[in-house]
C-alpha positions as CSV (number, residue, x, y, z in Angstrom):
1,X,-130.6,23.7,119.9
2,X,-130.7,24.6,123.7
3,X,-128.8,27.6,125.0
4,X,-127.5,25.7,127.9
5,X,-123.7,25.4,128.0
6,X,-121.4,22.1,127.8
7,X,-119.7,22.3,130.6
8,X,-117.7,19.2,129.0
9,X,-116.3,21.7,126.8
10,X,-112.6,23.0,127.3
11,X,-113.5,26.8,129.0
12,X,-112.0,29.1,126.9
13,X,-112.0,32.9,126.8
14,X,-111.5,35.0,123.3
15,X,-111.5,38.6,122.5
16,X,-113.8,39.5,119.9
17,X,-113.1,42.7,118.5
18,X,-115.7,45.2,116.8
19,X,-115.8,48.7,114.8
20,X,-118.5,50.9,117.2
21,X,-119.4,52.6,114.1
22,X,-120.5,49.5,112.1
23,X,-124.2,48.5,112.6
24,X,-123.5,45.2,110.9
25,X,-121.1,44.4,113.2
26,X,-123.6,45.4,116.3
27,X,-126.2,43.5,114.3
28,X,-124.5,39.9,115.0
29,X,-122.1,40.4,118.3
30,X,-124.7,38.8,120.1
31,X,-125.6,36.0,118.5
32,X,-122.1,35.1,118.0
33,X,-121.4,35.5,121.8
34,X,-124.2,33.6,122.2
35,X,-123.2,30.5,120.3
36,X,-119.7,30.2,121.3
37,X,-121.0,30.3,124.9
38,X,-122.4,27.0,124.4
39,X,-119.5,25.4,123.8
40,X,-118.4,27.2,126.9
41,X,-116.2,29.8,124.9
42,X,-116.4,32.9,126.7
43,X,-116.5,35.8,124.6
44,X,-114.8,39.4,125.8
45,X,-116.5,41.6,123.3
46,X,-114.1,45.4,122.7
47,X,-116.5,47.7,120.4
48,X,-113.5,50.2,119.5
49,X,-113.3,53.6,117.8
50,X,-112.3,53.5,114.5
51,X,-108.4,54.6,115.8
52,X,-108.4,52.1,118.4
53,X,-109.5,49.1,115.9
54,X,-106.5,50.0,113.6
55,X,-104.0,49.2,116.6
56,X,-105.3,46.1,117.4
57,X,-105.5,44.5,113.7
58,X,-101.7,46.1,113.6
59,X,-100.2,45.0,117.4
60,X,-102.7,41.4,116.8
61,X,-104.5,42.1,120.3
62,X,-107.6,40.1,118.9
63,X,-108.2,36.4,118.8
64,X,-111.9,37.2,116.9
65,X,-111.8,40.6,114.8
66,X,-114.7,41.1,112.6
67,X,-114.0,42.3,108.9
68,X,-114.5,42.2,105.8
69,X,-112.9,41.1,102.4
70,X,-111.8,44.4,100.0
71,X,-114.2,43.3,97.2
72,X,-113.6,44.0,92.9
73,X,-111.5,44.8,91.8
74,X,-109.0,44.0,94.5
75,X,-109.6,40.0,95.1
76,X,-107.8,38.0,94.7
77,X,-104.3,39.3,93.9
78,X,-104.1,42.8,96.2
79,X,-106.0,41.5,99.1
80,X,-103.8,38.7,99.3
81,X,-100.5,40.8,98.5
82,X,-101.6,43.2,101.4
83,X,-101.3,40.3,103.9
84,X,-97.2,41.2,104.0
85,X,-98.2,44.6,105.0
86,X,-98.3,44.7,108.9
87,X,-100.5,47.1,109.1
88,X,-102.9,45.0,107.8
89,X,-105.4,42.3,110.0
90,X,-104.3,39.2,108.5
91,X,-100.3,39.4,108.5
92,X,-101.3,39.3,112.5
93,X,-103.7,36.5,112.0
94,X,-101.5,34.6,109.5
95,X,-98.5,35.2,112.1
96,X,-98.3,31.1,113.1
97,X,-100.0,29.1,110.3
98,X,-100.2,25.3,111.2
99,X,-97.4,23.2,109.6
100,X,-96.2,23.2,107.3
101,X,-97.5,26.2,105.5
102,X,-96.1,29.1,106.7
103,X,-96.8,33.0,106.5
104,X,-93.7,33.8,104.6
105,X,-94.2,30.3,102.2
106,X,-98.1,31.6,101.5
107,X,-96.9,34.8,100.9
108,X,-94.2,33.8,98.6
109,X,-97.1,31.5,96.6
110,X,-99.3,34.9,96.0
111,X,-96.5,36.9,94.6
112,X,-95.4,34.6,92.4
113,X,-98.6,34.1,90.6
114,X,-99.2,37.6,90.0
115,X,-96.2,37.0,88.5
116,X,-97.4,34.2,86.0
117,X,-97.7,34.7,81.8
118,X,-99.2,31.4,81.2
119,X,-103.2,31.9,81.7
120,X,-103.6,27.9,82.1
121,X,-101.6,28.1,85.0
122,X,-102.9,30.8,86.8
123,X,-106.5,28.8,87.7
124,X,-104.0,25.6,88.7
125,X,-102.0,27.8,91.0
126,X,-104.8,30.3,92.1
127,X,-106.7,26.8,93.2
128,X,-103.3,25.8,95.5
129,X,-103.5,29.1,97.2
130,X,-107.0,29.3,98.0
131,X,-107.1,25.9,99.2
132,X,-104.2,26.5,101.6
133,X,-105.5,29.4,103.4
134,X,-108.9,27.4,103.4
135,X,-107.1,24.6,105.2
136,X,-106.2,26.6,108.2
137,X,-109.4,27.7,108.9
138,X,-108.2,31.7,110.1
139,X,-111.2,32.9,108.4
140,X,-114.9,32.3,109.5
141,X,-117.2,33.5,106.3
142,X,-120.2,34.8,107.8
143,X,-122.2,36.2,104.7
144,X,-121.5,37.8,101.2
145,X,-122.1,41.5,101.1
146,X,-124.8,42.9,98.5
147,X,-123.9,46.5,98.4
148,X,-127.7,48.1,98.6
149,X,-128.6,51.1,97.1
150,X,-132.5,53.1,97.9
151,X,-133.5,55.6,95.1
152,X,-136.1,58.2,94.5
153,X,-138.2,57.5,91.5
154,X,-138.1,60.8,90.8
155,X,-134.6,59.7,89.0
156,X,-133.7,57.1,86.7
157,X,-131.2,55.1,85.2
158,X,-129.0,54.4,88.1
159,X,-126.6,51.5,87.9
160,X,-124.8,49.5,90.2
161,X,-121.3,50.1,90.6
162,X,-119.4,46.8,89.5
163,X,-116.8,47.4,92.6
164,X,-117.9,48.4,96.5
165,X,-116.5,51.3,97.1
166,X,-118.3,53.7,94.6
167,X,-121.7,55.3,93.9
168,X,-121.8,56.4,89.8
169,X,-124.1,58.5,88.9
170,X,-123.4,60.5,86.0
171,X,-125.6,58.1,84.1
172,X,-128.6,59.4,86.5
173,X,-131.2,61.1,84.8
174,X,-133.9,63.4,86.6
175,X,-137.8,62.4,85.7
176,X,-139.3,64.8,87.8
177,X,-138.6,68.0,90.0
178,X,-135.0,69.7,90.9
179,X,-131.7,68.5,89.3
180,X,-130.5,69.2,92.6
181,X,-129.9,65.4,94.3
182,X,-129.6,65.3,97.9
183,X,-127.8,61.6,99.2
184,X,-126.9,59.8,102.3
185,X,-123.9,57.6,101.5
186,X,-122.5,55.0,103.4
187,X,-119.0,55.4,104.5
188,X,-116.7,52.1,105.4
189,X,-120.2,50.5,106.3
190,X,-121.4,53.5,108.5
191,X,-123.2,57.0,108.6
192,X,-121.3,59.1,106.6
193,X,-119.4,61.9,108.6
194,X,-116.6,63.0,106.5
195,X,-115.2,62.9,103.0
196,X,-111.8,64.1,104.5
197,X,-109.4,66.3,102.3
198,X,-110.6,64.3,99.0
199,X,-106.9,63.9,98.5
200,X,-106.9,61.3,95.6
201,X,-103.3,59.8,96.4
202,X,-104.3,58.8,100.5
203,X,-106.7,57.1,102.6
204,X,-109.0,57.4,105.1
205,X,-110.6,59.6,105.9
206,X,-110.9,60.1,102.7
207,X,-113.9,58.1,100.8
208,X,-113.6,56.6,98.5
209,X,-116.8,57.3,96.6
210,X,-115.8,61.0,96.9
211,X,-112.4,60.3,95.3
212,X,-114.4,58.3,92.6
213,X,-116.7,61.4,91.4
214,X,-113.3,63.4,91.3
215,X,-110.8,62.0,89.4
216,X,-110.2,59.4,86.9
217,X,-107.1,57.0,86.2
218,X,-105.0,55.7,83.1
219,X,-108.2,52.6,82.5
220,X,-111.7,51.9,84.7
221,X,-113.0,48.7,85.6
222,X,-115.9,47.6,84.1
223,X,-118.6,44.8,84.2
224,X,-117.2,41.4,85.2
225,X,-113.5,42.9,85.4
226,X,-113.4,44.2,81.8
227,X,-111.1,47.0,81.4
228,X,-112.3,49.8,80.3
229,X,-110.4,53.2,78.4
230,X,-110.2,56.2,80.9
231,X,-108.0,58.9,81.0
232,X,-106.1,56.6,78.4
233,X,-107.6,55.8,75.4
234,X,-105.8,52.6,73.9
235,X,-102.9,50.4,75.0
236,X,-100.3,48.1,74.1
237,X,-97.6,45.5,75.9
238,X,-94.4,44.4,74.9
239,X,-91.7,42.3,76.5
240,X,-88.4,44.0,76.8
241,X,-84.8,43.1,77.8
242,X,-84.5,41.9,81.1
243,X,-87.7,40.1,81.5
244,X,-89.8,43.0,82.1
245,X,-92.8,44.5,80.1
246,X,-93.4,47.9,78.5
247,X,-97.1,49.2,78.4
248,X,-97.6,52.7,76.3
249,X,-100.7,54.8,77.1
250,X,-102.2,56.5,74.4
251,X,-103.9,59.1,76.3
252,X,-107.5,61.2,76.0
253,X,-107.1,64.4,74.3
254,X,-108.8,67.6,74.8
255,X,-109.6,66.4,78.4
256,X,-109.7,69.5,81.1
257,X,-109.7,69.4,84.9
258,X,-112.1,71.3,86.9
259,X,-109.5,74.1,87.0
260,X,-109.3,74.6,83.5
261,X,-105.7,73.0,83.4
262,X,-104.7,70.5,80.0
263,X,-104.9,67.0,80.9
264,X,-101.6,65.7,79.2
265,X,-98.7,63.5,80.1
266,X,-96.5,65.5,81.8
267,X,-99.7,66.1,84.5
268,X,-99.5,61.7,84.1
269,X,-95.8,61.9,84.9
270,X,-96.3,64.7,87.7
271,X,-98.8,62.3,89.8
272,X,-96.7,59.1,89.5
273,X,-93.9,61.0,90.2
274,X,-95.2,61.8,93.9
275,X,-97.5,58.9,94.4
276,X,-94.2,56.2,93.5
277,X,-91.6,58.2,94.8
278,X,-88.5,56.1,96.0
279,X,-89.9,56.8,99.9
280,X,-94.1,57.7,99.7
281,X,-94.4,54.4,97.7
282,X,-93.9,52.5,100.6
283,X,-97.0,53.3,101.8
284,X,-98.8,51.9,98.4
285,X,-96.9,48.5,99.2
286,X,-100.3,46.7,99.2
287,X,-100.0,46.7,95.1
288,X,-97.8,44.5,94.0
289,X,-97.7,47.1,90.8
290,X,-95.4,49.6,93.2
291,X,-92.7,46.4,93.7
292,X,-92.3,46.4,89.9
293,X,-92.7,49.5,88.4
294,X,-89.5,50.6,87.3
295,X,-90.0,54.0,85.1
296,X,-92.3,56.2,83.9
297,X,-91.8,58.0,80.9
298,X,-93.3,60.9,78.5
299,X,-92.9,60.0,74.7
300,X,-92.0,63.1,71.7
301,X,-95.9,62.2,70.9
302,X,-97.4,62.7,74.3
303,X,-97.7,59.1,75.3
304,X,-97.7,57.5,78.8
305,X,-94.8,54.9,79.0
306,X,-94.8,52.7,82.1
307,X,-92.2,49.8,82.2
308,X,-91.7,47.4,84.5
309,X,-88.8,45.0,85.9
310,X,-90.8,41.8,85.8
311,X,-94.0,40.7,84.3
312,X,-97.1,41.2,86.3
313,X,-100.5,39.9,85.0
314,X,-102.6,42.4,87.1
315,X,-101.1,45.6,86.2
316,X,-104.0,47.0,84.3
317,X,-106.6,45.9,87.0
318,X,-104.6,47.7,89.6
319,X,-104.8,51.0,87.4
320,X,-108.3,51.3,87.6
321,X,-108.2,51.8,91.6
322,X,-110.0,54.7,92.6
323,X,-106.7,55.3,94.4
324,X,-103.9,56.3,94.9
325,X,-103.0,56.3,91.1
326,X,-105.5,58.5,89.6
327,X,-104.7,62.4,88.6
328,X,-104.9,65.7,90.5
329,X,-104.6,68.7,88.3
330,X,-101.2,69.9,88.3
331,X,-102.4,73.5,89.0
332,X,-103.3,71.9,92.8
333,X,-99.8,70.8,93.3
334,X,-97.6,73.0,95.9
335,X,-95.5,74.3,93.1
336,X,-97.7,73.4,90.1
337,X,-95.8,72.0,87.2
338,X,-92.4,72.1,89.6
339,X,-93.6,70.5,92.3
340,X,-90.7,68.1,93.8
341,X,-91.7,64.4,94.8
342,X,-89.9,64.9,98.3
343,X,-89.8,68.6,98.9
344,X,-94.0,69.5,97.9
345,X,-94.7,65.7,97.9
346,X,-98.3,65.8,97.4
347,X,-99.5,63.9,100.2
348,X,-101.3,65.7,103.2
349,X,-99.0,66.2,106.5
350,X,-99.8,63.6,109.2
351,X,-102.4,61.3,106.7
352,X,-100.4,58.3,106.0
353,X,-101.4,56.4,108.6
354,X,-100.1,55.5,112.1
355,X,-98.2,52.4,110.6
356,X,-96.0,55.5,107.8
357,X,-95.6,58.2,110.5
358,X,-91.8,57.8,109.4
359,X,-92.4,58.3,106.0
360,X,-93.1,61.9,107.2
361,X,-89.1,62.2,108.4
362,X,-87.7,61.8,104.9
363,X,-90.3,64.0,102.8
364,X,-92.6,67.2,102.9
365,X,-95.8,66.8,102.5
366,X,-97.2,70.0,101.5
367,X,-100.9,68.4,100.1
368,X,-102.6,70.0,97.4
369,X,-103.6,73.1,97.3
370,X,-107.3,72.0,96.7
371,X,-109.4,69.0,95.2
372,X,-109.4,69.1,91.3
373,X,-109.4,65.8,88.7
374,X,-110.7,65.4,85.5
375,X,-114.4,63.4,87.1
376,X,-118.0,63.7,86.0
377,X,-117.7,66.1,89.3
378,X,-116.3,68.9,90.9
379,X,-116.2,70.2,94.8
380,X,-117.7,73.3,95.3
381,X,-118.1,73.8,99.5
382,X,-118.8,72.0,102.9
383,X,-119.9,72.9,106.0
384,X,-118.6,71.3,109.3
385,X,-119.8,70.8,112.8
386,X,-117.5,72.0,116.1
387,X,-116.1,68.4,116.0
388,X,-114.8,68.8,112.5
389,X,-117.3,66.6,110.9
390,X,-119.1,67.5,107.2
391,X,-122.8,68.1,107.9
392,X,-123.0,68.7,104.3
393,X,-120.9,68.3,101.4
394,X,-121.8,70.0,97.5
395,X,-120.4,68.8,93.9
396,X,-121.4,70.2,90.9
397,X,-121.3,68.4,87.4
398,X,-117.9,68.9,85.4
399,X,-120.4,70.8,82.1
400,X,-117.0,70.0,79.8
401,X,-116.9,66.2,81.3
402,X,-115.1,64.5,78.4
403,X,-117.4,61.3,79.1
404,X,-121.6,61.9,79.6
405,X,-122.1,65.1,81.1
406,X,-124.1,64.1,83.9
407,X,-128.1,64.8,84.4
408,X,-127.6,66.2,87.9
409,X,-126.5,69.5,88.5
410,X,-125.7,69.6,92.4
411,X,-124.9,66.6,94.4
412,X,-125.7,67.2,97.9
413,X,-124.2,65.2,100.3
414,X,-126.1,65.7,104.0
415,X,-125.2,63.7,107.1
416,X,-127.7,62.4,109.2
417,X,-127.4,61.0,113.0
418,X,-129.4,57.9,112.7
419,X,-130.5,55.5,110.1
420,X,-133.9,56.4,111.2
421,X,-133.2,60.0,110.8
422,X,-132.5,58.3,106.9
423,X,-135.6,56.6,106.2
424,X,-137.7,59.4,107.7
425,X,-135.9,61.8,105.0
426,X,-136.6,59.2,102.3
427,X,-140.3,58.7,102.8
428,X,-140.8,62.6,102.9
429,X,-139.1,63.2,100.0
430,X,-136.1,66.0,101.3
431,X,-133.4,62.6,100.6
432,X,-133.5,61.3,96.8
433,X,-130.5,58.4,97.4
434,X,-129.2,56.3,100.3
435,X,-126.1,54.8,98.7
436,X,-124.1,51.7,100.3
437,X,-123.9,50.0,103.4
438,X,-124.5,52.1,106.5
439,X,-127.0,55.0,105.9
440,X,-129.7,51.9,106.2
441,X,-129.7,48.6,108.3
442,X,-131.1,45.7,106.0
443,X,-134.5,45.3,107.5
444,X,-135.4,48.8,106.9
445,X,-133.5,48.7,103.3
446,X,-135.6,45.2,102.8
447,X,-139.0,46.8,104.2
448,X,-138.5,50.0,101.9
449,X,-138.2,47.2,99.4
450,X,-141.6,45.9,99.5
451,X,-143.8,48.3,101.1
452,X,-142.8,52.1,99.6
453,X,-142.1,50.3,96.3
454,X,-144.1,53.4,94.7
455,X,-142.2,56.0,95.3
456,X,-138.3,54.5,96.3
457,X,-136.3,51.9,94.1
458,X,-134.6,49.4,95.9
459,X,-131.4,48.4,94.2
460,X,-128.3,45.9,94.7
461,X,-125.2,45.0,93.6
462,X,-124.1,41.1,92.9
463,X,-121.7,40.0,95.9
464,X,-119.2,41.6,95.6
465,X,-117.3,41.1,99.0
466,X,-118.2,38.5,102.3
467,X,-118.3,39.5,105.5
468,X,-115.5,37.5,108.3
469,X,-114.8,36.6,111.4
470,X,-111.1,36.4,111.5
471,X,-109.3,34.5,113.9
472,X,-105.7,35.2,115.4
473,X,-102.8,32.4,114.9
474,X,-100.6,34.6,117.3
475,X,-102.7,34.3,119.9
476,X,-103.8,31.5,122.5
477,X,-106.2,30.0,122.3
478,X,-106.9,30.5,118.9
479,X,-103.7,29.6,117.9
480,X,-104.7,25.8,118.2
481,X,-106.3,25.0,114.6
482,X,-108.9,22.9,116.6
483,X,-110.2,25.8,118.7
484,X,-110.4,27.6,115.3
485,X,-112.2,24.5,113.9
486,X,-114.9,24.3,116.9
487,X,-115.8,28.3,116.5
488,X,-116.4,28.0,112.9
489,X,-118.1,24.9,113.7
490,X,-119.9,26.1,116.0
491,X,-121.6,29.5,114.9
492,X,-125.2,29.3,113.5
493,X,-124.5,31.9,110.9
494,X,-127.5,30.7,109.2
495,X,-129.9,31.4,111.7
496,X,-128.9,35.3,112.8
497,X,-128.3,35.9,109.3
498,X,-131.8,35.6,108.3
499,X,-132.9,37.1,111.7
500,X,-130.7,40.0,111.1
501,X,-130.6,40.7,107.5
502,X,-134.1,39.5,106.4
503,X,-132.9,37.7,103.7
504,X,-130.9,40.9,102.1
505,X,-127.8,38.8,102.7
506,X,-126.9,34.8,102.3
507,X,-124.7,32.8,104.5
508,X,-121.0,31.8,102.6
509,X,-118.3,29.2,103.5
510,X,-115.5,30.6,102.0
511,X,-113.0,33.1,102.0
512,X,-113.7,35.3,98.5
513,X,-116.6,35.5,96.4
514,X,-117.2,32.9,93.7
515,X,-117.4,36.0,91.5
516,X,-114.1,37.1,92.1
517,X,-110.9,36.3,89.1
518,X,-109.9,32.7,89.7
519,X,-111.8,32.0,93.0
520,X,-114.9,29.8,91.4
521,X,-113.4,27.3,93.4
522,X,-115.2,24.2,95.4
523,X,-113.2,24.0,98.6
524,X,-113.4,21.6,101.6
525,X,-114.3,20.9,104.4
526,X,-117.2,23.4,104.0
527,X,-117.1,26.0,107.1
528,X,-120.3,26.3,108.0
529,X,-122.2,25.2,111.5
530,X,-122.1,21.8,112.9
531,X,-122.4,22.2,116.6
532,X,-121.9,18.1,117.0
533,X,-119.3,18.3,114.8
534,X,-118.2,21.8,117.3
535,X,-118.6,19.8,120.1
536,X,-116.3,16.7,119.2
537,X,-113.6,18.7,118.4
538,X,-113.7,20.9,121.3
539,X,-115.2,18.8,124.5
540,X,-112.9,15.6,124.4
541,X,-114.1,15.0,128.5
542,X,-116.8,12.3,128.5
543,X,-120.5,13.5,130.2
544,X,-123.7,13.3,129.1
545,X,-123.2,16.7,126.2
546,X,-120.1,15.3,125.3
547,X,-120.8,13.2,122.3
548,X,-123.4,13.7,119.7
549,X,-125.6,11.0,118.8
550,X,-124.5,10.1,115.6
551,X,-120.9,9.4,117.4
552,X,-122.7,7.6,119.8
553,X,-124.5,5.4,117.0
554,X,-121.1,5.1,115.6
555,X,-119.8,3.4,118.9
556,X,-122.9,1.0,118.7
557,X,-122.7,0.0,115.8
558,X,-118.9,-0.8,116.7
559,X,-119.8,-2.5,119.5
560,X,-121.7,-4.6,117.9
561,X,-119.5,-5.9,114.9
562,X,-117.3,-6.1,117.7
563,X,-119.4,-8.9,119.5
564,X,-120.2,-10.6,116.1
565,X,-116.9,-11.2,115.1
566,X,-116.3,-12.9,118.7
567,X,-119.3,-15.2,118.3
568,X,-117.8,-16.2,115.2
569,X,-114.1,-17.1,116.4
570,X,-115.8,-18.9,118.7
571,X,-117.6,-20.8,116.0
572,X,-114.1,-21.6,114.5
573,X,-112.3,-22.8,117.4
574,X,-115.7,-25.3,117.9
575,X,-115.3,-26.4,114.9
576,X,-112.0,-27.4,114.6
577,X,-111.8,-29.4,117.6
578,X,-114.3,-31.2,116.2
579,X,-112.8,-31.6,112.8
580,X,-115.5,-29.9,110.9
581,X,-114.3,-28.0,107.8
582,X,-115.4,-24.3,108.8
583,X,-115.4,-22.8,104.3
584,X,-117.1,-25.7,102.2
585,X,-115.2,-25.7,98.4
586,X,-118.0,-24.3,95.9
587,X,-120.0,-26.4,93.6
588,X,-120.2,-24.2,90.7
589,X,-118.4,-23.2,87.5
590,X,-115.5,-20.8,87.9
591,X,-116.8,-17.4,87.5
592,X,-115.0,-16.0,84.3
593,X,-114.7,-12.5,86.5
């Protein structure tokens, strides 16, 4: 395909807006600029901090914003429920669907089917919603994301995590040398920097893979979305009065925190009480579980009660989030045992986001006092840089773990300032693990792969989330589904995929992984390049680029039948005049058809 552009095409001008962090991100701009260019869409590319990015998926100042789908275990249901947060990308981008579907109609679709008992109906109405947010073509699919993950083989039995925002590896065992494991994680697809305050009830800048090695919820999520026991060691559901749904937690006993304290159900009760309080659960709104949760309640035997004012078919999937509602030992609350939801509240002071400053009005966040759970690992120290950044991070196993007590003893997390800073620690042996997106680009993840094979394991997860373009409805000009069409038309993903990722990732064409609950689901049109097809929809003008040749074989061949069918009235008119009978009866036997 030449690079020269159709000046045919409307001339259009789009913001495209990038993380400055992400290398994936950097990794494609390009070719995506490059592309759109030909259809003479000029692109005005805006790498932003990570600060800056957040506004403009908030205030909608994008038409193209690159992202990326939350993975398992939140797809379907959460991602989609998050879309009525505003602080979220797609409420902006979803802003002016094309009729009829509308943002609040969509929305209203995706809550009640997390709403639905009868499992035959969920597929059927799972089917409608995915095919309605296909049909507006707001999201380009670029390519599903294979988390990857480069090992020493000094150690051994590491698994991939089943979801993408954690590293396990208290199954780890050491072969050879010190149990002492140094790693270079990724962080939100980047170099890691910070794990933040490790605060298991808030967000960035806390990691989540951090939070994951710390504490431990109610259930975990297992292999293909299997729920697994946790903190809670059996369950049970009822339907009460009202409509609602009971769930009692048996829980774990003789489970400890790092800090020595009794994991029990009034330390449950303590944590939901601050993480769902009537005004910090606002800021959790994302999970449909905070809409619906009415009570939480110790039983006279120690169990977990939760109860709910509606039925909910995801509740249990939501409980095994690494976040926010997994347990801090009691100890690390402001006033331990006593520690009031809105006076001690225990989130941190000015770390609910720029979108929940308010929050901050109405209750005291006095944090906790220190980062304790009941995980296969414990903090034990950091050291920062001058701009507040962790150069390196230690953990050290939890020796009374109630699950495996893990092989390693320290876990040494150590920042690096280049992904070639990475590799060189991995081939000379001072870096044992580079875990996620970020601490690698693919080619050098795919040429560790197959040419230090001997000494490094290259791992990866299945897909577990795809990798978008999204486009803006609020904003002109994508807010013409046509323009929409022609980008996603008209963006060889194919091609700078395999350029960029050498073959570590494949090209998708829709919105969630096939893998995902509910979402094995063969949608059309298929939204992947077609630069004639690009080109028909967005450069009406006639000219020599204009059409594509199999629109201008169409208008042959139409031309054609049209000249035929002239000849042949012609004929008719002839033969009339002349008296001729133009359709001669048949001779043969009546066909019994």
């Amino acid at each position: 395909m030449s690079d020269s552009i159709n000046k045919n095409c409307r001339a259009l001008t789009v913001d495209f807006v990038l993380r400055d962090d992400d290398p994936e991100m950097a990794a494609v701009e390009d070719d995506i600029r490059r592309d759109l260019l030909k259809l003479n869409i000029q692109v005005n590319t805006r790498m932003l901090n990570a600060s800056d990015y957040g506004d403009a998926e908030r205030n909608g100042d994008f038409n193209l914003l690159f992202t990326r789908t939350w993975g398992a275990p939140y797809d379907p249901h959460t991602y989609l429920n998050s879309w009525a947060i505003p602080a979220h990308v797609e409420y902006a981008a979803s802003a002016q669907m094309h009729p009829p579907l509308t943002r609040e109609d969509f929305l209203t679709k995706v809550k009640n089917v997390q709403r639905e008992t009868d499992p035959s109906k969920l597929q059927q109405q799972w089917t409608e919603i995915l095919n309605d947010i296909h049909q507006q073509a707001i999201f380009l699919p670029l390519w599903g994301t294979r988390i990857p993950y480069v090992v020493s083989r000094r150690l051994t039995d590491f698994t991939p995590s089943p979801q993408a925002f954690s590293y396990p590896l208290e199954s780890v065992r050491i072969v050879e040398g010190s149990a002492n494991v140094t790693i270079a994680p990724g962080a939100g697809g980047s170099l890691f920097e910070s794990v933040g305050s490790m605060n298991p009830h808030q967000y960035f800048p806390n990691q989540l893979f951090a939070q994951a090695w710390l504490y431990e919820g109610l259930v975990a999520y297992g292999q293909d979305g299997e729920i697994l026991p946790a903190l809670a060691t059996q369950w049970s559901t009822e339907e009460i009065e009202g409509g609602g749904q009971r769930v009692t937690f048996v829980l774990r006993k003789n489970v400890t925190f790092h800090d020595g304290a009794a994991w029990n159900c009034a330390a449950a009760k303590l944590n939901f009480d601050h993480v769902l309080s009537d005004i910090v659960r606002e800021r959790h709104g994302y999970m449909g579980l905070t809409a619906i949760l009415q009570s939480w309640t110790c039983t006279d035997a120690g169990e977990f009660v939760l109860e709910t004012s509606e039925p909910f078919y995801p509740l249990l999937q939501e409980l095994t989030y690494i976040r926010p509602l997994t347990f801090a030992s009691p100890n690390a609350f402001a006033q331990g045992l006593d520690s009031h939801p809105d006076q001690h509240n225990s989130c941190n002071p000015g770390d609910f986001g720029s979108s929940w400053t308010h929050l901050e009005k109405e209750v005291t966040c006095a944090g906790l006092k220190y980062p304790a759970g009941t995980g296969p690992f414990k903090y034990v120290s950091r050291v920062t840089n001058d701009d507040g950044k962790d150069t390196q991070v230690v953990f050290a196993r939890h020796d009374t773990y109630w699950g495996t007590v893990p092989g390693i003893e320290n876990l040494i997390i150590q920042a690096y300032d280049s992904t070639e800073d990475v590799e060189a620690a991995l081939l000379d042996g001072t870096l044992d693990m580079a875990l996620g997106v970020g601490p690698l680009t693919a080619k050098q993840v795919q040429a560790l792969k197959f040419s230090h094979s001997d000494v490094l394991d290259v791992r990866h997860s299945d897909v577990l989330q795809h990798a978008l373009v999204v486009m803006n409805t609020g904003k002109s000009p994508t807010d013409e589904i046509t323009v929409r069409r022609a980008i996603t038309h008209g963006i060889d993903k194919n091609t700078f995929i395999q350029n960029e990722f050498a073959g570590l990732e494949q090209p998708v064409a829709q919105l969630l992984p096939f893998t995902a609950p509910y979402c094995d689901v063969d949608l059309s049109p298929k939204w992947s390049y077609d630069f004639e097809k690009a080109q028909l929809i967005n450069c009406p003008v006639e000219g020599d680029n204009s059409l594509s040749s199999g629109a201008i074989a169409g208008i042959a061949i139409g031309g054609l039948a049209f000249v035929a069918l002239l000849i042949f009235v012609v004929r008719l008119v002839q033969a009339e005049k002349q008296g001729k009978p133009v359709f001669a009866p048949s001779t043969k036997g009546e066909s019994n058809m």
